[in-house]
Backbone bond lengths (Angstrom), bond angles and torsions (degrees), N, CA, C in turn:
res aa  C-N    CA-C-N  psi(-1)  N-CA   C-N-CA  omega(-1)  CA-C   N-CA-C  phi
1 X - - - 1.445 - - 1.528 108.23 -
2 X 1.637 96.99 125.32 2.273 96.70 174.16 1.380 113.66 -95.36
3 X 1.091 82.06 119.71 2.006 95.18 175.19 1.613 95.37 -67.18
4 X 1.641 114.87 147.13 1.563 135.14 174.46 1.141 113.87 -51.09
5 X 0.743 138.82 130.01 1.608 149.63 -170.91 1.780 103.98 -67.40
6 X 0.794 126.59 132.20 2.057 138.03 -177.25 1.735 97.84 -54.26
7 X 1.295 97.33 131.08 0.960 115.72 -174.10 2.329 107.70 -54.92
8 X 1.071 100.22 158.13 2.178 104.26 -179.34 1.578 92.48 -111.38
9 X 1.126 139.63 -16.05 1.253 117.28 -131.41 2.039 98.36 -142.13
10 X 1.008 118.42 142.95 1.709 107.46 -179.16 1.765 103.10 -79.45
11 X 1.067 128.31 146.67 1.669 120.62 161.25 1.796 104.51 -75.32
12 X 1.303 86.06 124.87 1.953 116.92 172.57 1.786 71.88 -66.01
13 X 1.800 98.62 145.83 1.318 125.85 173.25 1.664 100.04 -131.06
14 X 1.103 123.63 -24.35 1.732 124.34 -164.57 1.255 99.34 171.76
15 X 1.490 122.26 124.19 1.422 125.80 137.29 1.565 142.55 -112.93
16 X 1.451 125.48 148.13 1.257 86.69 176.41 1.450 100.21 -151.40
17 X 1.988 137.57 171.95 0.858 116.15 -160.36 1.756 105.49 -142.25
18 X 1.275 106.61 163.48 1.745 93.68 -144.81 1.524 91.86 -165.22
19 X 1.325 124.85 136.40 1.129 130.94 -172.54 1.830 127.58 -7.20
20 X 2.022 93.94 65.47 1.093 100.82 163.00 1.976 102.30 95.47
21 X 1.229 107.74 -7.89 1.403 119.99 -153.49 1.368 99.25 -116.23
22 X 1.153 114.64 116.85 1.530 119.03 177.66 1.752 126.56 -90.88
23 X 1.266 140.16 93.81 1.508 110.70 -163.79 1.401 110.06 -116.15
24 X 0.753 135.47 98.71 1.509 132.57 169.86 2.083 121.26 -77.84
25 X 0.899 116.69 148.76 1.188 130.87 169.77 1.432 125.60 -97.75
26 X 1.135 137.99 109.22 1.212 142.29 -176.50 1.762 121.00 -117.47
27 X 1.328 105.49 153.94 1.352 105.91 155.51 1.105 117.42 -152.18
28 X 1.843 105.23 135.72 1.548 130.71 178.73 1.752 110.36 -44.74
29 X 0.854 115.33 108.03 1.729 123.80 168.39 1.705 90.91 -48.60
30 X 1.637 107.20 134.65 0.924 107.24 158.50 1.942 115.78 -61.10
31 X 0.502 95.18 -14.94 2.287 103.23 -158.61 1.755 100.81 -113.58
32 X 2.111 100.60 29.89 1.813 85.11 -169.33 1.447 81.56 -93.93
33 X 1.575 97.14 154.63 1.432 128.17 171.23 1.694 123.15 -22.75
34 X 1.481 99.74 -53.63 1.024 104.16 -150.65 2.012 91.36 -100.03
35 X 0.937 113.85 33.14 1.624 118.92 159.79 1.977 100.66 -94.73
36 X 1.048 85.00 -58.75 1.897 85.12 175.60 1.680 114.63 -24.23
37 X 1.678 112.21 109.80 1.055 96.23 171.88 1.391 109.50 91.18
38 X 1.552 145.42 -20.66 1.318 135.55 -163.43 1.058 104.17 -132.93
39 X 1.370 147.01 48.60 1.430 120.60 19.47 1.512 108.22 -130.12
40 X 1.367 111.40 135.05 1.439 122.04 -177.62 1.439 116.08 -38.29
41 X 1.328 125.56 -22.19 1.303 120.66 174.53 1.511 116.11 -95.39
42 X 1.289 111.39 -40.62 1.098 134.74 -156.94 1.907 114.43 -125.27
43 X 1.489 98.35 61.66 1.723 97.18 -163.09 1.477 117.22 -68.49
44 X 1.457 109.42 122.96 1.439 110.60 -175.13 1.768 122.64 -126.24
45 X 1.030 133.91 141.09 1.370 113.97 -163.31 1.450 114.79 -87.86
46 X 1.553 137.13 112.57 1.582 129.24 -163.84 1.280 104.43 -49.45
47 X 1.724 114.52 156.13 0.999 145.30 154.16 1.793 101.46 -34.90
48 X 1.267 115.37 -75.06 1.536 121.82 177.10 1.409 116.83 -39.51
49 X 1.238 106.03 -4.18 1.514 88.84 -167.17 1.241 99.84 -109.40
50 X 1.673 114.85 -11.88 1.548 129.00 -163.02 1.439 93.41 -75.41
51 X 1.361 115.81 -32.80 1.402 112.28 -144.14 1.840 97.68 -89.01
52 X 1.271 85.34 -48.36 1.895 106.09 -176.14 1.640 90.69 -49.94
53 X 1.396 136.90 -59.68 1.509 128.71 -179.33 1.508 136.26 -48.59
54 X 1.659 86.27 -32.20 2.099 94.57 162.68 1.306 94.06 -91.43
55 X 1.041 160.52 -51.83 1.482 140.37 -172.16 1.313 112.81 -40.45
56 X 1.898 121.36 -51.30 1.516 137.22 -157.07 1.812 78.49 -82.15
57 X 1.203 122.94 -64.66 1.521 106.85 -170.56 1.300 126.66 -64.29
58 X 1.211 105.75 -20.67 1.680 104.64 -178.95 1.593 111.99 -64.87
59 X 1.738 102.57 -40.16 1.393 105.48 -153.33 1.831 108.26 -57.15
60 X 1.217 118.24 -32.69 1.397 134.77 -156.65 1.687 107.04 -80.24
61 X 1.353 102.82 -9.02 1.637 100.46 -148.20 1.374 81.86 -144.42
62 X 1.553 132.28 -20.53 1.917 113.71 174.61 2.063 100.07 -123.71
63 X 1.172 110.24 -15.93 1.117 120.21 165.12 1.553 112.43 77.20
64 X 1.582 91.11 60.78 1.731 110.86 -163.66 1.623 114.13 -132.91
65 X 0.749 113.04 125.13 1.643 110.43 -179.70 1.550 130.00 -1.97
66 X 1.187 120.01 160.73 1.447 109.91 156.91 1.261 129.45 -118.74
67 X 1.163 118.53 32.05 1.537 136.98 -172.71 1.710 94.53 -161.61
68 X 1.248 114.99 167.79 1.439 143.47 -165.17 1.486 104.65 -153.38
69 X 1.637 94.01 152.97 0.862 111.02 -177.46 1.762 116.49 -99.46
70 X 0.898 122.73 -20.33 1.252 126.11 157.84 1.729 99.36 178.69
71 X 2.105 108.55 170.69 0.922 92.53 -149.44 1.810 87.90 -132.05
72 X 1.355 106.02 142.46 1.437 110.36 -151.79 1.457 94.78 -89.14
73 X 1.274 138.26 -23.41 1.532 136.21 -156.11 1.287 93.73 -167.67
74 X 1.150 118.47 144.54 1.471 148.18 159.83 1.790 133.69 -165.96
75 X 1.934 102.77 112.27 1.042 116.60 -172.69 1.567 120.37 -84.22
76 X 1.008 158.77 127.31 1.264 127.57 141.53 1.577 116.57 -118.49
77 X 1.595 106.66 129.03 1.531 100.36 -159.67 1.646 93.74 -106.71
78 X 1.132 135.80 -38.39 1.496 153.84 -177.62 0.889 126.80 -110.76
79 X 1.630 123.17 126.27 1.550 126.56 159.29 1.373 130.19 -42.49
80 X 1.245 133.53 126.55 1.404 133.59 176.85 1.644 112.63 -99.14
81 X 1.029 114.18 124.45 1.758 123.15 -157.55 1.779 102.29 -112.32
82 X 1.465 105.37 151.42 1.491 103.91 170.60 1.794 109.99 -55.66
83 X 1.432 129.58 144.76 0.993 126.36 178.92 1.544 126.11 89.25
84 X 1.751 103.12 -3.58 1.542 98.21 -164.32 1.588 99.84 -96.63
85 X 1.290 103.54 148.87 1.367 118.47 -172.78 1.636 99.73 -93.77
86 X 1.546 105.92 117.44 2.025 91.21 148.42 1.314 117.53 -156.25
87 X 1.547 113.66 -174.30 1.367 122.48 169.76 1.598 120.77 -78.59
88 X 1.121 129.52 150.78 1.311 140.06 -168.42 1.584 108.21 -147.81
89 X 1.676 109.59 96.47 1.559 98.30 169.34 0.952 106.88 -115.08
90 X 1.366 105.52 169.03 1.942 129.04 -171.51 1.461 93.45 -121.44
91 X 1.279 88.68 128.90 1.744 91.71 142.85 1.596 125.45 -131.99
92 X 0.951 151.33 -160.40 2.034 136.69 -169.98 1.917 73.72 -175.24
93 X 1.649 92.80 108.84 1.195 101.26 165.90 2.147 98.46 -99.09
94 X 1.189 106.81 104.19 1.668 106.05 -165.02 1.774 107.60 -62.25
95 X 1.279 110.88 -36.81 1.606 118.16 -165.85 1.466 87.10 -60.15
96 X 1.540 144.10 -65.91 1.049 146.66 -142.49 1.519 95.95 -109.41
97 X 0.958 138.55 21.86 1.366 142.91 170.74 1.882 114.81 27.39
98 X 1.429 98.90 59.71 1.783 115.67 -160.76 1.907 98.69 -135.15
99 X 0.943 86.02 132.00 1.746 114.61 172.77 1.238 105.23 -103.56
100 X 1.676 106.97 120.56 1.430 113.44 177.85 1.436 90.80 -117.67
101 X 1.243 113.95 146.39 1.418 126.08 165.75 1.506 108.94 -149.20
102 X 1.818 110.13 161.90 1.456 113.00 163.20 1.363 96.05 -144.38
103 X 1.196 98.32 167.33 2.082 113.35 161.36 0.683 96.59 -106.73
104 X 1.403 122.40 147.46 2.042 128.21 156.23 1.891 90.72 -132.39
105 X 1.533 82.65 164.71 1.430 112.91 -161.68 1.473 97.05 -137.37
106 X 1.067 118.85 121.24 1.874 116.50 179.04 1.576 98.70 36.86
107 X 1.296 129.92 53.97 1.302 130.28 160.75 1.736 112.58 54.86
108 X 1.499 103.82 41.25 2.268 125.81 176.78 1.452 75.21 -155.46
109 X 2.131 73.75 117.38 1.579 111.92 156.51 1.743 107.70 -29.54
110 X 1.096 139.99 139.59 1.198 146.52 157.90 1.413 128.16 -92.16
111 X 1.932 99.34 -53.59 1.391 121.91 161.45 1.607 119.06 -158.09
112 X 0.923 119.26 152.06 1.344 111.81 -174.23 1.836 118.02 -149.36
113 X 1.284 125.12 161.60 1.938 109.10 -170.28 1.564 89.03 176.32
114 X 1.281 83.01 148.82 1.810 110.26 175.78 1.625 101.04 -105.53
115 X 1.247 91.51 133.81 2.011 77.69 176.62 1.632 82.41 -139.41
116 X 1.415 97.71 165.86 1.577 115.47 -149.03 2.160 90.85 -141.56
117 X 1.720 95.53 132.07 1.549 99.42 149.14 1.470 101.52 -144.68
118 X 0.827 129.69 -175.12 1.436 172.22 141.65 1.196 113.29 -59.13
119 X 1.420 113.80 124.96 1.312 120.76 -178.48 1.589 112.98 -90.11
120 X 1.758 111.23 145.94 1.111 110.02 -157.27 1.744 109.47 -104.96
């Protein structure tokens, strides 16, 4: 018998959208994938993966790529743990074709980045 494969993805808890500002609420599956290994003692969710998740969420909901072309700023001030609950907003600045996002955690920045493409 195959056990389900670990979840890729955080479960959406609430979103909602507000002058241009996207925020969704999420929470880290304890059993997501990408804890395996990062670090076996100490499971933390990568930076890369933070970023790849506002890209995949932004695109659907600001109607913006899912890849970048390079990335102008990137913070990370806090660890993100199996189980942790947070906010995630988008914003799509269109003139400058830049994705701003942050995580917060009890309302402290977690992580935050401007990512940049080129319009096609």
């Amino acid at each position: 018998m195959s056990s389900a494969p670990s979840p890729t993805h955080p479960v959406l808890l609430a979103e909602h959208q507000q002058d241009g500002r996207h925020t969704l609420s999420l929470q880290l599956p304890l059993d997501l994938q990408y804890f395996e290994g990062h670090f076996p003692q100490l499971p933390v969710l990568p930076g890369l993966v933070q970023v790849a998740w506002a890209l995949e969420l932004a695109a659907p909901r600001l109607g913006t790529p899912t890849h970048c072309r390079r990335m102008e700023m990137l913070k990370f001030q806090q660890l993100l743990r199996p189980g942790d609950r947070v906010e995630l907003t988008l914003m799509y600045e269109a003139a400058r074709h830049r994705l701003h996002f942050t995580y917060q955690r009890d309302g402290a920045d977690v992580s935050s980045g401007r990512l940049v493409w080129e319009a096609t």
